[in-house]
C-alpha positions in Angstrom: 2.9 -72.1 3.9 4.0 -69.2 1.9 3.0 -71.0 -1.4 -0.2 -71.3 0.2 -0.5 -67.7 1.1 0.5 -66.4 -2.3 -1.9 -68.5 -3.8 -4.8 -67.5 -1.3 -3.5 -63.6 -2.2 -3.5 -64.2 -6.0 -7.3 -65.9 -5.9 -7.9 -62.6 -4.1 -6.8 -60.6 -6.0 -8.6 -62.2 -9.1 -11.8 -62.0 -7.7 -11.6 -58.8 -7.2 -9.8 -58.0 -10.5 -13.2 -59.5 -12.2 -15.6 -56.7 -10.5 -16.7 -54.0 -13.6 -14.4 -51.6 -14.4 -16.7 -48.8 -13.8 -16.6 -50.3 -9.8 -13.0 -50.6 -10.0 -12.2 -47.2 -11.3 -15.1 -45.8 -8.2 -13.4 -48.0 -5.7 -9.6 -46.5 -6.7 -11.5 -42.9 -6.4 -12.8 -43.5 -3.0 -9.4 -45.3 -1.5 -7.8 -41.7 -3.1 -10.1 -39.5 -1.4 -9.6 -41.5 2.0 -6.2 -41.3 1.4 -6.4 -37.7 1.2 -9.2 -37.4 4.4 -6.8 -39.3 7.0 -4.1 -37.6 5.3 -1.9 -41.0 4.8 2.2 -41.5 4.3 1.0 -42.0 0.6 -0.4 -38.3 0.5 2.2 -36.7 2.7 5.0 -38.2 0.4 3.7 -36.7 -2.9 2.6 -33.6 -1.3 6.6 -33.2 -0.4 7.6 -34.2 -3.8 5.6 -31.8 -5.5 6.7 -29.2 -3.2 10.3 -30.8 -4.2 9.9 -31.1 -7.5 7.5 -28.2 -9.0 8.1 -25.3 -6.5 6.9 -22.8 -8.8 3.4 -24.3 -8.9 1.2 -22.3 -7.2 -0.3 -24.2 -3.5 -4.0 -25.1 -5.2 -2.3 -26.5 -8.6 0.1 -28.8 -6.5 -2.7 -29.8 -4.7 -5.1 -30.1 -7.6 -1.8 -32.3 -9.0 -1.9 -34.5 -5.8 -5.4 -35.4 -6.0 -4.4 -36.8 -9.5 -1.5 -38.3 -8.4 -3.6 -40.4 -5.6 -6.0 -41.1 -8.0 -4.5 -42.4 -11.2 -2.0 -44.3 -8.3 -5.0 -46.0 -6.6 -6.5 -47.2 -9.7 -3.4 -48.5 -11.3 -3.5 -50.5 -8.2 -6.7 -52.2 -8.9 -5.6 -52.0 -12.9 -2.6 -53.7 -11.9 -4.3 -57.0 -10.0 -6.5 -57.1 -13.6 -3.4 -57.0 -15.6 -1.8 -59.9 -13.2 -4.7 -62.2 -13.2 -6.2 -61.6 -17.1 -4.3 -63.6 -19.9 -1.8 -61.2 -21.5 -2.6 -61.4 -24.9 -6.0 -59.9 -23.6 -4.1 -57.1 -21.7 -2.4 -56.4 -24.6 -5.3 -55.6 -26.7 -5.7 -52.6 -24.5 -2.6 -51.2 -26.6 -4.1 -48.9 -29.3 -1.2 -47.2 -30.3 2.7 -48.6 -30.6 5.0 -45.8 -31.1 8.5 -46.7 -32.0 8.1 -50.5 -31.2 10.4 -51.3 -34.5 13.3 -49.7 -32.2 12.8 -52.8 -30.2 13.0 -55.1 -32.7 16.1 -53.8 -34.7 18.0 -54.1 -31.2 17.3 -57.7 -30.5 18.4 -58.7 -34.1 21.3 -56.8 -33.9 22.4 -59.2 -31.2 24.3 -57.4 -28.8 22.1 -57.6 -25.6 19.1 -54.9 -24.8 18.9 -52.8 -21.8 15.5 -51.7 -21.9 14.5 -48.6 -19.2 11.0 -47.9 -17.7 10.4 -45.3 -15.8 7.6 -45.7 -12.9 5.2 -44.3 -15.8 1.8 -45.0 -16.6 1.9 -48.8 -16.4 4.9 -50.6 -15.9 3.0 -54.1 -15.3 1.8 -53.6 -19.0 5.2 -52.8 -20.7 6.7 -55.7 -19.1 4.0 -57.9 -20.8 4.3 -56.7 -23.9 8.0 -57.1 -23.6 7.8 -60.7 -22.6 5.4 -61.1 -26.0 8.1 -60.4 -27.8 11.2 -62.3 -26.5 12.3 -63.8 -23.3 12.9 -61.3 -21.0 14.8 -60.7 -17.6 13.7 -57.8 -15.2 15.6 -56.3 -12.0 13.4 -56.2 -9.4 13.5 -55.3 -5.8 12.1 -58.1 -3.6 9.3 -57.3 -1.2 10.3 -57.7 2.8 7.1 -60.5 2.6 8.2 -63.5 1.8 4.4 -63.6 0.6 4.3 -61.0 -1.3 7.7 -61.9 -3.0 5.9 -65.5 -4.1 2.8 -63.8 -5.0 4.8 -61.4 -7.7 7.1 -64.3 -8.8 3.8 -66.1 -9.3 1.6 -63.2 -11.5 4.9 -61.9 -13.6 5.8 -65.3 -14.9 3.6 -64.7 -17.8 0.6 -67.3 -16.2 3.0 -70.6 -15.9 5.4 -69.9 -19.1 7.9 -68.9 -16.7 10.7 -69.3 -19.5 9.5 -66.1 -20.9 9.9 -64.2 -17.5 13.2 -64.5 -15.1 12.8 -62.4 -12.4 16.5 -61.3 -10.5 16.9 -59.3 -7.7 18.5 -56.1 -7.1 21.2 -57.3 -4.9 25.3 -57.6 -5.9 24.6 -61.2 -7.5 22.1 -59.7 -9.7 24.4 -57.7 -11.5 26.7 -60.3 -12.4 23.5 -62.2 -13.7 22.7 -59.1 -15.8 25.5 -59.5 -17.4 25.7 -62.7 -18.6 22.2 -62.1 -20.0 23.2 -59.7 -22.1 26.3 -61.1 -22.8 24.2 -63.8 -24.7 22.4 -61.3 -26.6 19.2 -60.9 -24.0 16.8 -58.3 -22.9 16.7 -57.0 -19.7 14.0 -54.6 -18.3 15.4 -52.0 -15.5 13.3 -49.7 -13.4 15.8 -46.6 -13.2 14.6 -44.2 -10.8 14.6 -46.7 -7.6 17.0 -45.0 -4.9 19.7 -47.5 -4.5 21.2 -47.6 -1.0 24.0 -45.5 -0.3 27.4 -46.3 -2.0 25.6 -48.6 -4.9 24.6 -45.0 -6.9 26.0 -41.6 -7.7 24.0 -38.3 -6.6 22.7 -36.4 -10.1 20.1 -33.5 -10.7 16.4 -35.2 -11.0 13.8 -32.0 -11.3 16.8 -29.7 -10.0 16.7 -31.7 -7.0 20.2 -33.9 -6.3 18.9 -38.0 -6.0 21.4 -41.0 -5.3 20.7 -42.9 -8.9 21.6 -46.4 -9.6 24.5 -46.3 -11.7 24.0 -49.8 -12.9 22.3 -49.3 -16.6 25.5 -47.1 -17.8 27.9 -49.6 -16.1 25.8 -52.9 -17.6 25.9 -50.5 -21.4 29.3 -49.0 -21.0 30.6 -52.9 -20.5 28.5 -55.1 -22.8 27.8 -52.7 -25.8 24.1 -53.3 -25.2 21.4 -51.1 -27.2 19.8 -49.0 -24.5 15.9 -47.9 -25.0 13.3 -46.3 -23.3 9.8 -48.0 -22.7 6.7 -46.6 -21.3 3.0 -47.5 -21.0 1.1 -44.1 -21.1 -2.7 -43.9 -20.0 -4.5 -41.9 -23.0 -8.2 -42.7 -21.7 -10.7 -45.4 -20.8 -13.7 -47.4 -21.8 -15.8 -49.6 -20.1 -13.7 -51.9 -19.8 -11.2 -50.5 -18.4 -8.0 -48.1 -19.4 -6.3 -47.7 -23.0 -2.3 -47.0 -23.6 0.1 -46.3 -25.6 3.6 -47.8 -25.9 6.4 -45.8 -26.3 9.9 -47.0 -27.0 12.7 -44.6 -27.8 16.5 -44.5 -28.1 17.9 -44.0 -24.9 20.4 -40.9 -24.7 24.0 -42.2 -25.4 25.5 -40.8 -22.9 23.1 -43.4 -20.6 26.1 -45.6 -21.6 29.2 -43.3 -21.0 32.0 -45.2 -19.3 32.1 -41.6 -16.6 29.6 -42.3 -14.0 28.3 -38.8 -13.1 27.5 -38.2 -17.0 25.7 -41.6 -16.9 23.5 -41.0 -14.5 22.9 -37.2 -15.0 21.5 -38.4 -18.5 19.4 -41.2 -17.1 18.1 -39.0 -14.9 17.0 -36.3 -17.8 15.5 -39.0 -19.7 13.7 -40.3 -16.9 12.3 -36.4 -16.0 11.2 -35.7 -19.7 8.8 -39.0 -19.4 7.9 -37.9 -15.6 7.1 -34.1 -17.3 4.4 -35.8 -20.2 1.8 -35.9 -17.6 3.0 -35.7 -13.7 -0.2 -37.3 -12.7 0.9 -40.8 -14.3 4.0 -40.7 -12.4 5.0 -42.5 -9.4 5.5 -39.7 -7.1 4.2 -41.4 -3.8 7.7 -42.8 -3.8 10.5 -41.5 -1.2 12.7 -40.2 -4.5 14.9 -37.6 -2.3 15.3 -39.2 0.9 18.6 -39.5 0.5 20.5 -36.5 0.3 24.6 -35.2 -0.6 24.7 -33.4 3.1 22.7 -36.0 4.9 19.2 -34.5 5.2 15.8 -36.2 4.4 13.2 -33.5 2.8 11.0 -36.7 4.2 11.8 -36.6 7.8 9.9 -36.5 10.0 6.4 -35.7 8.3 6.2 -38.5 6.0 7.1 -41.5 8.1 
């Protein structure tokens, strides 16, 4: 039954994914404005993290910034189901420029495993495409509580049936140990960073001044293979009418990312992570419960955004 349901979801979703882009884009407008109208967990969220996050912003430019924020998020949503349901190498033509894509290449010849780290920027979905055009790739993910929804992402993200070029793990205590023998064998494996890991599986480190529990795994995964660790983004730089154009973006990661001292791991994934976040705020995925988690056991959350 939950095949079935994924697959009733996915034939959903690609009949809506085949409306004109011009209706999507409307359609991701208007969910963002009723968002904002009803006032929504979504809206309450990144009105907190702004407040969080850019305090010296003056009230109508955070709220200007919200509006963005629920826009561009609502239409990567509807961007997202075209993505899943379109054949990649047609998604990828949407890539007009590729900045620093050699990077990528010299790292999986020099054969020693590559941790590559995307930030919840612009559109993730995208970058892991492109990734898996390249070489077989491996991405931590965390599983959905629907068993539905879990079949319906294993289903779009195996790169439409070559499932060989897409292994999805989960982020639970087996995972790592399958990380690692991935990159052991000279792999590439795509990491979401700024995902709060439950308490006791991170260390706390400054993300926009503000202290966030931060998964400490890339550094450990680095500090233990001698895997090349890069950045990787999909950045929105404008539209046509067919729908949105990017630009990839890989980059060395910092080396201290790999330092064998936790705290200066994470405090440098973290700055990475913010200088991405600081290109344009609005692309960044700041309906997300970053902070909630705090060193003296508050949540800036609680109780206005649950």
């Amino acid at each position: 039954m939950t095949r079935l349901l994924a697959a009733l979801l996915h034939a959903f979703a690609y009949a809506l994914a085949r409306l004109p882009w011009r209706l999507l884009a409307a359609l991701g407008d208007a969910l963002a404005e009723r968002t904002l109208r009803r006032d929504r967990r979504e809206a309450r969220v990144a009105a907190r993290n702004l407040e969080l996050a850019y305090p010296d912003l003056l009230p109508s430019e955070r709220e200007a910034l919200r509006r963005g924020i629920l826009r561009t998020t609502a239409r990567q949503t509807l961007e997202t189901l075209r993505l899943w349901t379109t054949p990649p190498a047609r998604n990828l033509s949407r890539i007009d420029e590729h900045i620093g894509s050699a990077h990528l290449d010299a790292a999986i010849a020099a054969g020693r495993g590559v941790i590559v780290i995307a930030p919840h920027y612009g559109n993730w979905e995208l970058l892991n495409q492109w990734l898996a055009s390249r070489t077989p790739l491996a991405i931590l993910y965390a599983p959905p509580e629907s068993p539905v929804m879990d079949a319906f992402l294993n289903r779009v993200r195996a790169a439409h049936g070559d499932a060989s070029r897409v292994t999805q793990i989960r982020a639970e205590a087996a995972g790592a140990r399958q990380l690692f023998k991935w990159l052991q064998g000279g792999g590439v494996v795509g990491i979401l960073p700024d995902q709060q890991p439950k308490q006791g599986d991170g260390e706390f480190a400054p993300f926009f001044d503000r202290p966030a529990l931060t998964m400490s795994l890339p550094g450990r995964l680095a500090a233990r293979t001698g895997a090349t660790v890069l950045m990787a983004w999909c950045e929105r730089i404008g539209e046509d009418d067919d729908g949105p154009r990017f630009a990839l973006h890989v980059e060395p990661a910092p080396a201290q990312v790999a330092d064998r001292d936790v705290a200066t791991s994470v405090a440098a994934l973290n700055r990475a992570v913010e200088q991405v976040a600081r290109r344009d705020p609005a692309q960044y995925q700041w309906t997300y419960k970053r902070f909630s988690i705090q060193p003296d056991g508050t949540n800036p959350y609680w109780p206005d955004c649950y």
